[in-house]
C-alpha positions as CSV (number, residue, x, y, z in Angstrom):
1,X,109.2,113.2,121.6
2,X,110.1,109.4,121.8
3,X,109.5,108.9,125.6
4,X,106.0,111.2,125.6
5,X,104.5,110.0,122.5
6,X,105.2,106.3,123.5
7,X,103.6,106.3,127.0
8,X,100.6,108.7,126.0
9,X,99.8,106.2,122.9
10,X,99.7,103.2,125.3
11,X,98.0,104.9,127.6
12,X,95.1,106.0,125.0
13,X,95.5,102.4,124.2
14,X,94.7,100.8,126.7
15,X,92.3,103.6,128.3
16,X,90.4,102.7,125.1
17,X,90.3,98.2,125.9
18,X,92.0,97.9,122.8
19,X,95.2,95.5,122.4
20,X,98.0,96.2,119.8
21,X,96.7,94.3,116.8
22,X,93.0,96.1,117.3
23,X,94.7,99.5,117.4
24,X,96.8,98.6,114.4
25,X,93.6,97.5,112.5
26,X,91.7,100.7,113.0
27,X,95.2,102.7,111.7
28,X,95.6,100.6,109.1
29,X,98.8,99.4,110.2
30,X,100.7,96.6,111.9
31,X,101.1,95.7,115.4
32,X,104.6,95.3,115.2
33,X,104.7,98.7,114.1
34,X,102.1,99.4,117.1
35,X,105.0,97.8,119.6
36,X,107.8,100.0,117.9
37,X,105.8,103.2,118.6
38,X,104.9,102.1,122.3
39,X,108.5,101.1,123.4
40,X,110.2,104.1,121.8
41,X,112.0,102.0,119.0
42,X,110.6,103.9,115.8
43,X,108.8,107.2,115.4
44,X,105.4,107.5,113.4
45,X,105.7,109.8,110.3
46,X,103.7,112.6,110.8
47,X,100.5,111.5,108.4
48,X,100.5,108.6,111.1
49,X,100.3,111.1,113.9
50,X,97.5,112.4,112.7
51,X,95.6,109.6,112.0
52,X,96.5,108.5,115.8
53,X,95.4,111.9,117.1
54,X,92.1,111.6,115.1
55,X,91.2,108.2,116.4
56,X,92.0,109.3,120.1
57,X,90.4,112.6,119.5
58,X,93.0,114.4,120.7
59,X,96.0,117.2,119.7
60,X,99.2,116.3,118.3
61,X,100.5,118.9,120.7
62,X,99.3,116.5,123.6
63,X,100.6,113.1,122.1
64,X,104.0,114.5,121.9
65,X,104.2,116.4,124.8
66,X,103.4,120.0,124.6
67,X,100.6,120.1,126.4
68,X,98.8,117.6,128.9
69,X,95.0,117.9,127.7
């Protein structure tokens, strides 16, 4: 999951305009955290997943993976 969900979150990111610290504003979160998501270092729980899916408007099957739509 660590490789898929990193690049698809940047690339929403930045698809979006939106730099780390906006992102992590709108998720209620930090930017480090933002940078530990993007570069594989941590995971997000799953009640972060789906705030991240709900701000994208997209599945949690396509931020980690399963599907490419």
């Amino acid at each position: 999951m660590k490789l898929f969900f990193a690049e698809r979150l940047r690339d929403l990111r930045v698809e979006r305009g939106l730099n780390q610290s906006a992102l992590a504003e709108a998720l209620g979160t930090t930017q480090r955290r933002i940078s530990y998501w993007e570069t594989g270092k941590v995971e997000p729980d799953l009640l972060s997943l789906c705030k991240i899916a709900e701000f994208f408007s997209v599945s949690l099957d396509y931020l980690v993976g399963l599907k490419d739509y």
